[in-house]
Structures are given as structure tokens and as C-alpha cells.
N, CA, C, O and CB atoms as a CASP TS submission, in Angstrom:
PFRMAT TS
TARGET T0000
AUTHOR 0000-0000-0000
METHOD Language model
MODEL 1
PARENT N/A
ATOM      1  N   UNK     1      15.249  11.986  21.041  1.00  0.00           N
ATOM      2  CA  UNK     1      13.884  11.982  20.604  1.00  0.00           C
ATOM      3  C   UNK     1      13.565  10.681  19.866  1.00  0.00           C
ATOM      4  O   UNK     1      12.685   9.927  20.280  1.00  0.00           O
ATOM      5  CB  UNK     1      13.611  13.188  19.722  1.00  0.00           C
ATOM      6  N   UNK     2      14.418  10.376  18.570  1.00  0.00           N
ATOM      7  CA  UNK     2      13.900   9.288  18.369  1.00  0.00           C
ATOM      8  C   UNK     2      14.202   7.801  19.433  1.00  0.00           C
ATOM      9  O   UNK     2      13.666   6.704  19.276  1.00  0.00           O
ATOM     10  CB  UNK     2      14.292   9.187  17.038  1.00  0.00           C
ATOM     11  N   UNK     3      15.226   8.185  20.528  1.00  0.00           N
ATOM     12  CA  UNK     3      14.846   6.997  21.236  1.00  0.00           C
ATOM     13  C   UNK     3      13.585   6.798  21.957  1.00  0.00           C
ATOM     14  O   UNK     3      13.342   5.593  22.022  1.00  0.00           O
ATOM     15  CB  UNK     3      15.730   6.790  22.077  1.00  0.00           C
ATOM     16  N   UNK     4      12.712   7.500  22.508  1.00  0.00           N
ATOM     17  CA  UNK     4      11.771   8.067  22.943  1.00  0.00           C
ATOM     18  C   UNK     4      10.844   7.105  21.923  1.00  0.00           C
ATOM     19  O   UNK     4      10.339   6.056  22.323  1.00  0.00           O
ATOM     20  CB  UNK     4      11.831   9.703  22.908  1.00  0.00           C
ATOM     21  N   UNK     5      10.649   7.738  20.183  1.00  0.00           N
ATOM     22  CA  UNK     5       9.645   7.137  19.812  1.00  0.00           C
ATOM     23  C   UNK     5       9.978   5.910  19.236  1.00  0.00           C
ATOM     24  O   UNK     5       9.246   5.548  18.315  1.00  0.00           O
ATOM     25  CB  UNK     5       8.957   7.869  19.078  1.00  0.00           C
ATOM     26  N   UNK     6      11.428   4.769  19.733  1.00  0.00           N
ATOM     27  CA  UNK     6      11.617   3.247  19.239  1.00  0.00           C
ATOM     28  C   UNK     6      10.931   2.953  20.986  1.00  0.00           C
ATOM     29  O   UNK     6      10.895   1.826  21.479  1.00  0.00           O
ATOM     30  CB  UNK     6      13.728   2.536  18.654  1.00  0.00           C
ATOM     31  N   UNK     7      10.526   3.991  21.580  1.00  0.00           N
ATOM     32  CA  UNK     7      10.356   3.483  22.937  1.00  0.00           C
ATOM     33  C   UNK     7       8.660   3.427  23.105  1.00  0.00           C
ATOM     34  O   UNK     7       8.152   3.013  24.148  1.00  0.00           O
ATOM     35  CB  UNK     7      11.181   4.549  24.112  1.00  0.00           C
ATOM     36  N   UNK     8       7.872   3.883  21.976  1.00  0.00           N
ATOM     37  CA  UNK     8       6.613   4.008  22.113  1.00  0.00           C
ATOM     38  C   UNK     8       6.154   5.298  22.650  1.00  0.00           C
ATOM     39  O   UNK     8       4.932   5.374  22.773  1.00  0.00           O
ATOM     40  CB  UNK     8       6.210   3.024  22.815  1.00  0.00           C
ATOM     41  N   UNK     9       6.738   6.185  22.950  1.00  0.00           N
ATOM     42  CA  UNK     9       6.208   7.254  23.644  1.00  0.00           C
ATOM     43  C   UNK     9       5.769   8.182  22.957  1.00  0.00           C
ATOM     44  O   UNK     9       6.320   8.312  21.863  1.00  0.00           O
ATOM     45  CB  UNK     9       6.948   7.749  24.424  1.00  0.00           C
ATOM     46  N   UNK    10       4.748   9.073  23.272  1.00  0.00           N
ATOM     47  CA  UNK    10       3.730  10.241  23.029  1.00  0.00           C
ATOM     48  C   UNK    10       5.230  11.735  22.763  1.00  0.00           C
ATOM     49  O   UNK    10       6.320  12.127  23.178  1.00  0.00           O
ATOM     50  CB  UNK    10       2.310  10.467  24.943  1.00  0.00           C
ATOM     51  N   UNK    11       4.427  11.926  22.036  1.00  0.00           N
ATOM     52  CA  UNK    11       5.488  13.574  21.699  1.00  0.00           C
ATOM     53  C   UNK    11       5.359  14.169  22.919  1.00  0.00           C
ATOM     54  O   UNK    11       6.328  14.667  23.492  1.00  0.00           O
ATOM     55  CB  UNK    11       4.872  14.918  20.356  1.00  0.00           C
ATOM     56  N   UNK    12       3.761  14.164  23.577  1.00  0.00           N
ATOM     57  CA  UNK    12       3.866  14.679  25.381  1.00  0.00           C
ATOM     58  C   UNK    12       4.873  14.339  26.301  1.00  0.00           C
ATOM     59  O   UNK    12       5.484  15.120  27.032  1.00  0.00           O
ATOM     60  CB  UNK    12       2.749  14.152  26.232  1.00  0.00           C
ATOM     61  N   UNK    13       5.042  12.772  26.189  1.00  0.00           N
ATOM     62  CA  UNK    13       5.917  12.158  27.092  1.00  0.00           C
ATOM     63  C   UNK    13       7.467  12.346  26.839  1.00  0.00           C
ATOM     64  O   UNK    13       8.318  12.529  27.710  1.00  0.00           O
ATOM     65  CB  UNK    13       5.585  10.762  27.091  1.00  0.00           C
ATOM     66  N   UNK    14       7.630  12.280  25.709  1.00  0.00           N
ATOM     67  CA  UNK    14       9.432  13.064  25.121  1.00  0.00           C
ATOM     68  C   UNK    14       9.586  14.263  25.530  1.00  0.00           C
ATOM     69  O   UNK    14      10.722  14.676  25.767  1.00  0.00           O
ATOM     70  CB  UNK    14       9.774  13.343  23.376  1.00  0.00           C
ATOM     71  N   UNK    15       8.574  14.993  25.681  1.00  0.00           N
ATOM     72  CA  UNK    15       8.477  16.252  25.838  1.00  0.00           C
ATOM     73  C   UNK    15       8.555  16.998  27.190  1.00  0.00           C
ATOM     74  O   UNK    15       9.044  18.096  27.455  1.00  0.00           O
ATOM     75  CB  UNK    15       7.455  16.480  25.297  1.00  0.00           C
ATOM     76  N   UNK    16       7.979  16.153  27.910  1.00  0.00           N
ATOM     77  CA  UNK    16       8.527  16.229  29.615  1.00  0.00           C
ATOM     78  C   UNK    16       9.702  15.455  29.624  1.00  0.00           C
ATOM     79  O   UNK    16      10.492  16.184  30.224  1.00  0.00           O
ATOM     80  CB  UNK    16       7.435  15.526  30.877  1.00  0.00           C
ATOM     81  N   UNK    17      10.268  14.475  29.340  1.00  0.00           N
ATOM     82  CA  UNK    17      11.608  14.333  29.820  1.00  0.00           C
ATOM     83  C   UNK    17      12.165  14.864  29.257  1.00  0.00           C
ATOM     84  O   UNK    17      13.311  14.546  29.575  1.00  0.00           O
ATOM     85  CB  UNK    17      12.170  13.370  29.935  1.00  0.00           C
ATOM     86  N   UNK    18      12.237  16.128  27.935  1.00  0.00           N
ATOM     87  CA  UNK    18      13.551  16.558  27.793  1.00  0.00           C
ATOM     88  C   UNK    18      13.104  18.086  27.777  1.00  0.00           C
ATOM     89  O   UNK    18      13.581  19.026  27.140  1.00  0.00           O
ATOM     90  CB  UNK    18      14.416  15.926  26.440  1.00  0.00           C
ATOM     91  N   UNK    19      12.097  18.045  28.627  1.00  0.00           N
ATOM     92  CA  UNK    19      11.657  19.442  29.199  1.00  0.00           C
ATOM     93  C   UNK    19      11.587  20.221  28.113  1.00  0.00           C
ATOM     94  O   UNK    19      12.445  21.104  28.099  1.00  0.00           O
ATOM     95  CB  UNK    19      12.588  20.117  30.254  1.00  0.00           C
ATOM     96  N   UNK    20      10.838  20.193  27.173  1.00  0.00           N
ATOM     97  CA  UNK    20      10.205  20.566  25.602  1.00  0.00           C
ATOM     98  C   UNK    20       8.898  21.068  26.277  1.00  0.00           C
ATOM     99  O   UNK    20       8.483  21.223  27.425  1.00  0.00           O
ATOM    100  CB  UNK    20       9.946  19.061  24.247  1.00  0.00           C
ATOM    101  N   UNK    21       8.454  21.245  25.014  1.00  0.00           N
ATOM    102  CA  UNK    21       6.676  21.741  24.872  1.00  0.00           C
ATOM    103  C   UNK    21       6.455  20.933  24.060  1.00  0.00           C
ATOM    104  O   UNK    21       7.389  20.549  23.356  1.00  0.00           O
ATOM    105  CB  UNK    21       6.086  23.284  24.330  1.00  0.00           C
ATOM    106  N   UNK    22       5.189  20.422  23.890  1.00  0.00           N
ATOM    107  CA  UNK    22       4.814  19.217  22.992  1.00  0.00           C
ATOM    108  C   UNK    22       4.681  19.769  21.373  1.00  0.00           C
ATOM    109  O   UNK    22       4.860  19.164  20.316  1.00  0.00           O
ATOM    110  CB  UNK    22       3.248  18.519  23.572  1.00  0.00           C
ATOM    111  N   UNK    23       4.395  20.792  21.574  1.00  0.00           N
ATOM    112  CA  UNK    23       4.517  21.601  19.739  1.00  0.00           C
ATOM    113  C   UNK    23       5.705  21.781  19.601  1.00  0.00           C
ATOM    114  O   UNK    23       5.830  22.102  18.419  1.00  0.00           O
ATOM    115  CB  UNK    23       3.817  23.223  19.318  1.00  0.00           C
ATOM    116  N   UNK    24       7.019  21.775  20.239  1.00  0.00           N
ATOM    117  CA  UNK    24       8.350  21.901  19.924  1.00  0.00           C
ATOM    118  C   UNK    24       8.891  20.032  19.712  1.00  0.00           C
ATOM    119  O   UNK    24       9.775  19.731  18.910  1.00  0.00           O
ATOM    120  CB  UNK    24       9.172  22.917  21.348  1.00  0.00           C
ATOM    121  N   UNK    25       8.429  19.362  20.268  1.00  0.00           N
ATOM    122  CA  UNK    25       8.761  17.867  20.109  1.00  0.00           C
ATOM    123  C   UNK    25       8.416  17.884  18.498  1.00  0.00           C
ATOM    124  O   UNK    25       9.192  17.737  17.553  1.00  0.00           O
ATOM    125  CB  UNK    25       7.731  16.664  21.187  1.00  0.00           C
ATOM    126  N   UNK    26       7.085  18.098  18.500  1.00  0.00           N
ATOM    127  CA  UNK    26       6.596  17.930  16.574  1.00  0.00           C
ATOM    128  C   UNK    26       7.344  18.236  16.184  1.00  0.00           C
ATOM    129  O   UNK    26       8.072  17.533  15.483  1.00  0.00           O
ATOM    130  CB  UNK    26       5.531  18.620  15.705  1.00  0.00           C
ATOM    131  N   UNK    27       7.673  20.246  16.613  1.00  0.00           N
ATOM    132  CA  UNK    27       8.543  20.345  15.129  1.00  0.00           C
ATOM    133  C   UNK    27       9.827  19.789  15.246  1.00  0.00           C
ATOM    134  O   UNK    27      10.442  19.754  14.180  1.00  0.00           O
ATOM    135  CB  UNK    27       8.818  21.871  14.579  1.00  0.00           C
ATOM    136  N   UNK    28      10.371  19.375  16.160  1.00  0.00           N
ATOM    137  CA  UNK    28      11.678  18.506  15.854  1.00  0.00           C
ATOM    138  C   UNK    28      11.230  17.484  15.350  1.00  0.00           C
ATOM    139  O   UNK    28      11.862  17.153  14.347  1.00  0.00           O
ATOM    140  CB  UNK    28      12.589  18.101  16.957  1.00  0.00           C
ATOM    141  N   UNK    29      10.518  16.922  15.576  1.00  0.00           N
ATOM    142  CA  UNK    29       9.922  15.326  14.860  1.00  0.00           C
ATOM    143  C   UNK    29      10.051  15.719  13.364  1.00  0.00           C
ATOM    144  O   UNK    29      11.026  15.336  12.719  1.00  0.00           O
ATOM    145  CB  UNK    29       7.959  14.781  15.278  1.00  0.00           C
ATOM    146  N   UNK    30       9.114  16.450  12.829  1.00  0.00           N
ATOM    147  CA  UNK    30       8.394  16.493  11.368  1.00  0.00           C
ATOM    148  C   UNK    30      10.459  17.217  10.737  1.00  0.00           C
ATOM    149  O   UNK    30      10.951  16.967   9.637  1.00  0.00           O
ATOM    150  CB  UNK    30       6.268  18.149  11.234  1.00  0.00           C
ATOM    151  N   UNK    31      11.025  17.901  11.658  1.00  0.00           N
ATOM    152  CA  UNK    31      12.403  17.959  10.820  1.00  0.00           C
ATOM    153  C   UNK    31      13.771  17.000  10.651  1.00  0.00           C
ATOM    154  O   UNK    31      14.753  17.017   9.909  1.00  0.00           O
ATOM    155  CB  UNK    31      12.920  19.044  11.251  1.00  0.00           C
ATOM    156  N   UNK    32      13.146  15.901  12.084  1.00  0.00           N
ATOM    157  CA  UNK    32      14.121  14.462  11.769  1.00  0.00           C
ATOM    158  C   UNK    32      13.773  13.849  10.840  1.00  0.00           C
ATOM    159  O   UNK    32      14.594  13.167  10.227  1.00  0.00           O
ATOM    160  CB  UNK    32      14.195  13.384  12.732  1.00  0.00           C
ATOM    161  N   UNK    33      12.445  13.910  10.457  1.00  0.00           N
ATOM    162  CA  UNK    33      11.609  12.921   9.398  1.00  0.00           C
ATOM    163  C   UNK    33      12.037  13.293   8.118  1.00  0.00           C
ATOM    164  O   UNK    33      11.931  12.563   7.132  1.00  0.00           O
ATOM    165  CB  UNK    33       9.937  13.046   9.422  1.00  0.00           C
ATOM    166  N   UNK    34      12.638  14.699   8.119  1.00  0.00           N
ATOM    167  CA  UNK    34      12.779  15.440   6.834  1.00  0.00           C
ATOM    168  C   UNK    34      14.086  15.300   6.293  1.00  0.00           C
ATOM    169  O   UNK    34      14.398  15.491   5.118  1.00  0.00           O
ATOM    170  CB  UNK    34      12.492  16.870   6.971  1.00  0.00           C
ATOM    171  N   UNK    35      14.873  14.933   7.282  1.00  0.00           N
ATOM    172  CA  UNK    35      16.328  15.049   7.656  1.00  0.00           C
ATOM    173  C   UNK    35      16.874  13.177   7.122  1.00  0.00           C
ATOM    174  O   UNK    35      17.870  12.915   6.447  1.00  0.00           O
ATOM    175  CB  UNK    35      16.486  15.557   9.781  1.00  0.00           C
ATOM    176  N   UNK    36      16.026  12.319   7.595  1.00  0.00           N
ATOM    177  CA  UNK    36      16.002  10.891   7.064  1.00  0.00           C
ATOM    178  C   UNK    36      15.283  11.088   6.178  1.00  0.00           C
ATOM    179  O   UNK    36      15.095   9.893   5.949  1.00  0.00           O
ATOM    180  CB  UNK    36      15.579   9.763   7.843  1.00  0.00           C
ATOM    181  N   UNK    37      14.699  11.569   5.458  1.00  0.00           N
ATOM    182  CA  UNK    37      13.579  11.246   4.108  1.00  0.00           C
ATOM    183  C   UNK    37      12.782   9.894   4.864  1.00  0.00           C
ATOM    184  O   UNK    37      12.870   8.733   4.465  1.00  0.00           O
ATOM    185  CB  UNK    37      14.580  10.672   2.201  1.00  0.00           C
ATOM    186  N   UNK    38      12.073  10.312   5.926  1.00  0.00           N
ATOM    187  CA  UNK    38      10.680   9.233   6.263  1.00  0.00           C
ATOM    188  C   UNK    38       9.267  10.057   5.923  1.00  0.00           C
ATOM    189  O   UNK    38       9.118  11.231   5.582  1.00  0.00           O
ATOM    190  CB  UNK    38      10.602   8.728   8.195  1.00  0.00           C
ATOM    191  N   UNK    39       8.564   9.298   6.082  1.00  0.00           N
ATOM    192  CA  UNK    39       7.160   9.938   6.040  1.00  0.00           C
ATOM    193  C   UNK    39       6.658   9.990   7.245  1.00  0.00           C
ATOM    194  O   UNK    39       5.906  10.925   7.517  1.00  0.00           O
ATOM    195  CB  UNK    39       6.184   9.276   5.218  1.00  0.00           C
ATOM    196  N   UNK    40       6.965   8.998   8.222  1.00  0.00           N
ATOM    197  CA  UNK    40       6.264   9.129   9.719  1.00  0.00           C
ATOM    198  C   UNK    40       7.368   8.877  10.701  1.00  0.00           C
ATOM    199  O   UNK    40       8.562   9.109  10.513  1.00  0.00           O
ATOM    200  CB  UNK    40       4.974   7.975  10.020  1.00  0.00           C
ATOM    201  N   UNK    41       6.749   8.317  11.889  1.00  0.00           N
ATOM    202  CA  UNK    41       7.565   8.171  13.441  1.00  0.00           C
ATOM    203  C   UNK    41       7.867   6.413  13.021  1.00  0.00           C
ATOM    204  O   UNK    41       9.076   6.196  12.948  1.00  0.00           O
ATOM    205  CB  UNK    41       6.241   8.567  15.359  1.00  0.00           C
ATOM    206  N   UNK    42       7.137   5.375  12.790  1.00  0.00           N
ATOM    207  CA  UNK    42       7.164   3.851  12.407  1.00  0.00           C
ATOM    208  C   UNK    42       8.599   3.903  11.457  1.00  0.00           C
ATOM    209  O   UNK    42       9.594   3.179  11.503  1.00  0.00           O
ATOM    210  CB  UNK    42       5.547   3.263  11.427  1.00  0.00           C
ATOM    211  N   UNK    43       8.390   4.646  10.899  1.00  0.00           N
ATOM    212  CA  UNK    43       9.701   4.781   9.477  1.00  0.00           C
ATOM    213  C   UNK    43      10.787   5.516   9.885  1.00  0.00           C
ATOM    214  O   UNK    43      11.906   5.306   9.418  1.00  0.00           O
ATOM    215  CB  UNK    43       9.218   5.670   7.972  1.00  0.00           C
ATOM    216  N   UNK    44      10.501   6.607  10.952  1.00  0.00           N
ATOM    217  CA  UNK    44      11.692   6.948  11.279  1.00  0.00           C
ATOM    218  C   UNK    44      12.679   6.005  12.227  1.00  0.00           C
ATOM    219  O   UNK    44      13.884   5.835  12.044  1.00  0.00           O
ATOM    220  CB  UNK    44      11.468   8.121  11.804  1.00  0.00           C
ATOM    221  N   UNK    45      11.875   5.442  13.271  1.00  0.00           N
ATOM    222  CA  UNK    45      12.183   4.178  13.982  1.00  0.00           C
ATOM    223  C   UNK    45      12.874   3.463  13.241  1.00  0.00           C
ATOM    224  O   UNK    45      14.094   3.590  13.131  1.00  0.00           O
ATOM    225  CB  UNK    45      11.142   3.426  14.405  1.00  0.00           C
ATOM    226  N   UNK    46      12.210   2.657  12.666  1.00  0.00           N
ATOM    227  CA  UNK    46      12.943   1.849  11.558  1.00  0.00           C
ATOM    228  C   UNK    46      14.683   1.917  10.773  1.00  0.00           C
ATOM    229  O   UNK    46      15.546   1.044  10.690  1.00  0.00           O
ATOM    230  CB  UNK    46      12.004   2.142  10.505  1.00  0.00           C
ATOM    231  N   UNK    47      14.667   2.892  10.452  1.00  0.00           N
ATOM    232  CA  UNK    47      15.240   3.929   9.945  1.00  0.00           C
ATOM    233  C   UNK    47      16.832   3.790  10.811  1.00  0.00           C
ATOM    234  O   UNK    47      17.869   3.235  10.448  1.00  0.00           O
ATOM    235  CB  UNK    47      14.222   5.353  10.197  1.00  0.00           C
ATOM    236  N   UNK    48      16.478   4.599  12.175  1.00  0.00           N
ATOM    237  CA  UNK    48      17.107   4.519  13.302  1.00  0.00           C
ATOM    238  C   UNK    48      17.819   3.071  13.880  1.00  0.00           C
ATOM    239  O   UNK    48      18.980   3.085  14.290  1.00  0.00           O
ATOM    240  CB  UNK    48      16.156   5.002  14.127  1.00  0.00           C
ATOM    241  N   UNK    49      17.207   2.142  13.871  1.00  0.00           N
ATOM    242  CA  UNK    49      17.661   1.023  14.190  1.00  0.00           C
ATOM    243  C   UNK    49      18.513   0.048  12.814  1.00  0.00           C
ATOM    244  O   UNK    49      19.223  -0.927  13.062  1.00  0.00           O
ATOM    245  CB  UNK    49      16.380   0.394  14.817  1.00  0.00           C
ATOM    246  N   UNK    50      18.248   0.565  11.406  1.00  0.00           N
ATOM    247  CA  UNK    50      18.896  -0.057  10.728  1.00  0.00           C
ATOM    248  C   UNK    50      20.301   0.626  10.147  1.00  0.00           C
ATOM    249  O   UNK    50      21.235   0.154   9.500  1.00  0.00           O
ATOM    250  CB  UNK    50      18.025  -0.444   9.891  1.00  0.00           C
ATOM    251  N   UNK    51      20.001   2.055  10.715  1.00  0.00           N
ATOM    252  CA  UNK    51      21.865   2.844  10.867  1.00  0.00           C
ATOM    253  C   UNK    51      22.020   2.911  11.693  1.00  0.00           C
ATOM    254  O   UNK    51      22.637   3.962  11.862  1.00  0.00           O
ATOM    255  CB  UNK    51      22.467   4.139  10.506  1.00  0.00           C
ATOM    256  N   UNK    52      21.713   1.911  13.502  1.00  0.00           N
ATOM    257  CA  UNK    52      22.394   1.821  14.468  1.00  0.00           C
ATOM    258  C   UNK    52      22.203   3.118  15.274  1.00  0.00           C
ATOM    259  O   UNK    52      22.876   3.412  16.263  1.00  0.00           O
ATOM    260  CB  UNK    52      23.658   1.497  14.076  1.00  0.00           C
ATOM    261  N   UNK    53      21.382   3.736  14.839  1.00  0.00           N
ATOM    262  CA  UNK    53      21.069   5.128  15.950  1.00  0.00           C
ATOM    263  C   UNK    53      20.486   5.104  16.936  1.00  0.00           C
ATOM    264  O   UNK    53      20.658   6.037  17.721  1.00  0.00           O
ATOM    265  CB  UNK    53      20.391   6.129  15.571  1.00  0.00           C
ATOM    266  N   UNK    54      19.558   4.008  17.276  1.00  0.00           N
ATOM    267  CA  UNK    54      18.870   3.168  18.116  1.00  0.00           C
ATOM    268  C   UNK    54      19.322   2.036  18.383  1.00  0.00           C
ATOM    269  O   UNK    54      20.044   1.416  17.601  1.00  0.00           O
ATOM    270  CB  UNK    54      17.810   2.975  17.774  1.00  0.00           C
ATOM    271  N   UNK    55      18.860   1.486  19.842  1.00  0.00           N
ATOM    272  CA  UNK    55      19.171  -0.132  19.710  1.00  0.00           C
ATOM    273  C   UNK    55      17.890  -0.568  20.628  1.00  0.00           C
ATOM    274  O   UNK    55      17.665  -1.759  20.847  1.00  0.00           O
ATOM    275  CB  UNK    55      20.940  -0.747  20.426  1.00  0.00           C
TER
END
């Protein structure tokens, strides 16, 4: 998921490729965000790429 949003993509679009529902993408979103202490998707990104969870 968060490669998805260092990739620019819509919670819709994560959500068909990992065959989700787009209200199930959120709530995984809003509990990674919770899980890193971010406030949004920009910060979680961020986040992701500076502990190498992303590239």
C-alpha cells in the first residue's frame, strides 16, 4: 500500500490491484499512518523512503 501511494496512486487504484474495496484501503491507510505517527499519505511516503520501506 504504501508503495502504491510513493507511486501517486488513488486509494481506488491500490484498491483494485490488491483487490480491496476503497473504504478498506482507507482504513488500512489511516492505521499505517497511526502505526508511523504521520498525519497524512505525503508524510507517510516520506517516512517510508527514509527507513528504506520504499525505494
Amino acid at each position: 500500500m504504501l508503495r502504491g501511494m510513493s507511486q501517486g496512486k488513488s486509494n481506488g487504484q491500490i484498491g483494485r490491484e490488491l483487490y480491496l474495496s476503497e473504504d478498506t484501503v482507507k482504513t488500512h491507510a489511516r492505521r499505517l499512518f497511526r502505526k508511523l505517527g504521520v498525519r497524512d499519505r505525503a508524510q507517510a511516503v516520506a517516512h517510508g523512503f527514509r527507513r528504506g520501506l520504499v525505494s
